[in-house]
Structures are given as C-alpha cells and as structure tokens.
VEXNULUM-592400 format. One line per 4 residues: number of its first residue (from 1); their letters; for each residue x, y, z of C-alpha. Coordinates in nm, 4 decimals, padded with zeros to 6 digits. Example, Ala and Ser with C-alpha at 12.3 -4.5 7.8 and 13.67 -1.06 7.14 Angstrom:
! residues 2
1) as) 01.2300:-00.4500:00.7800 | 01.3670:-00.1060:00.7140
//
This chain:
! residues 99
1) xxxx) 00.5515:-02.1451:00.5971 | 00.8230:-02.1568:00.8578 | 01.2025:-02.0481:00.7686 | 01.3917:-02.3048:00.8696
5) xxxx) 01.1912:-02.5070:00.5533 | 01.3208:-02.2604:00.3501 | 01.6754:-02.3998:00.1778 | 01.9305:-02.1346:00.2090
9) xxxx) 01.7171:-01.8898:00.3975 | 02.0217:-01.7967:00.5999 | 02.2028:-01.6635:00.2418 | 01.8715:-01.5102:00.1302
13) xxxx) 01.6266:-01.1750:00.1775 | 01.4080:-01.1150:00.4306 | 01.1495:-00.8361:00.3209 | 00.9102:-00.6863:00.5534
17) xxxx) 00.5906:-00.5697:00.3020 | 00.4588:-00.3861:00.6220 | 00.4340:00.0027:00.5365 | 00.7137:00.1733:00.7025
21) xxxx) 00.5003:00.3259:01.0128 | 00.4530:-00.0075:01.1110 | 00.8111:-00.1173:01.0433 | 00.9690:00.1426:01.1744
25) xxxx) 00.7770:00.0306:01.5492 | 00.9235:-00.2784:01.5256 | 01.1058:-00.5230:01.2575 | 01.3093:-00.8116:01.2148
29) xxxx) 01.6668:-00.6722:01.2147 | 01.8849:-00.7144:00.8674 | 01.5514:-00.7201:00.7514 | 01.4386:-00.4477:00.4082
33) xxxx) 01.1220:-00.2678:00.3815 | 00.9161:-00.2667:00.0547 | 00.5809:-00.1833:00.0993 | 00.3670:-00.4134:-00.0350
37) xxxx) 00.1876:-00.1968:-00.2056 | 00.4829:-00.0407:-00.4006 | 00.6798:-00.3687:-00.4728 | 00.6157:-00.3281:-00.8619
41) xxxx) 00.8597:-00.0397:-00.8288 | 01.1054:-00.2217:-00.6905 | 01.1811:-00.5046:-00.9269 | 01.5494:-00.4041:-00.9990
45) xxxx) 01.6053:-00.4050:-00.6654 | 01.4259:-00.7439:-00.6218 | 01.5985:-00.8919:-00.9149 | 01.9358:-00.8148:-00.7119
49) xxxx) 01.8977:-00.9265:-00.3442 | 02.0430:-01.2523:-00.2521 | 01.7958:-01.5455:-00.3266 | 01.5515:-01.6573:-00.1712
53) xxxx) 01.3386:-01.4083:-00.1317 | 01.1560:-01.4145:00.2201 | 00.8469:-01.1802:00.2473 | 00.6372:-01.1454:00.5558
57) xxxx) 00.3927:-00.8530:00.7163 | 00.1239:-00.8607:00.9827 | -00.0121:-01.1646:00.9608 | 00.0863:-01.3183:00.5855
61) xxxx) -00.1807:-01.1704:00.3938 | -00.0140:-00.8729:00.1925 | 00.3078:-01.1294:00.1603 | 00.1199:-01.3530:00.0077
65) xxxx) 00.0028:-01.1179:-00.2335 | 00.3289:-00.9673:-00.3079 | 00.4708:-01.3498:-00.3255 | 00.1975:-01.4634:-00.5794
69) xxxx) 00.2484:-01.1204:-00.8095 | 00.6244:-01.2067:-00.8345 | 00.6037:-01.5574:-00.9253 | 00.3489:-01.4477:-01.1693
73) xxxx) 00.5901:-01.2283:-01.2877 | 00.8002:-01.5179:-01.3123 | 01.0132:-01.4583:-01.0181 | 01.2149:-01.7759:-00.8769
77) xxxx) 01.2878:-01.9000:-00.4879 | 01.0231:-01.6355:-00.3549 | 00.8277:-01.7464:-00.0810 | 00.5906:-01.5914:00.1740
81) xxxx) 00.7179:-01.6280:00.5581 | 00.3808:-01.5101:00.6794 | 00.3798:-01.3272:01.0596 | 00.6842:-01.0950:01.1045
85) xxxx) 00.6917:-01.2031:01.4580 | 00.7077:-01.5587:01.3688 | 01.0062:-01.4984:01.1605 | 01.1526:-01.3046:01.3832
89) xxxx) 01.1162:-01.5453:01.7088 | 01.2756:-01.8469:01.4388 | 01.5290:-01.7019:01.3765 | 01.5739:-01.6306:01.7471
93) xxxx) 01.5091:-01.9502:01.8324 | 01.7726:-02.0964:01.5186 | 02.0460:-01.8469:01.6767 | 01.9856:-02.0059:02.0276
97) xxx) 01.9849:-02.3741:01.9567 | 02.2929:-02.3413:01.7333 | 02.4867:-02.1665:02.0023
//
C-alpha cells in the first residue's frame, strides 16, 4: 500500500516493526520502533498514538503480521505501509512536490 492512499497519514503514526539493530542503521525519521515481535506489549502505547497507524519493516512481511494481529484485536485505521524505504522515499518525494 502506498502512503499517500492513506487519508490523514500526514496526522498519523509511522511504526517501524524492524528490531532496533536494524532501525537503528537506518529509519524513517519521526518514525517509532516497536518490534514486531513485541507489539502485544505495547498496546497502551498503540491505543494512544495519533491515528492511523502506519507500520512498515524490511519488505512488508512482519507489518503485515503486526497489522492483521491488531485489527484482529479490533484495532481501527491500522494499515501496513510495507518497505521502509518505500515509505521513506514517499514521503520524500510528497515533501518535494509540495514545495
């Protein structure tokens, strides 16, 4: 899914579900860090960030899963941005075009 499809993503969350090795190398700046892997522990947090919530990682995969676990969980306006770098280069690219 791209960004700019998302309504509001501008207001929203970006969450890299990376673990934090491979955030720390490189991420998408404003961007928070849940490992995907320990998201279940974060659902206060989750519950509080600005809406929607954007996840990405590597390549989609582990967003996807964290995505699917929250709406299942009955989480609203969550959405899986797929490839970090995509998002990041969007955005980029949105910041650009608007200038």
């Amino acid at each position: 899914m791209w960004t700019k499809d998302i309504k509001n993503v501008r207001a929203g969350t970006l969450i890299d579900v990376r673990y934090r090795e491979e955030f720390d190398q490189c991420n998408v700046p404003g961007s928070v860090n849940i490992p995907w892997d320990l998201h279940l522990y974060y659902l206060d947090e989750l519950m509080e960030y600005p809406k929607p919530l954007v996840f990405f990682c590597e390549e989609g995969y582990r967003s996807g899963l964290v995505a699917l676990s929250l709406q299942t969980l009955g989480f609203e306006e969550v959405y899986n941005g797929g490839c970090w770098l995509d998002v990041l280069n969007e955005l980029e690219a949105d910041v650009l075009t608007a200038a």
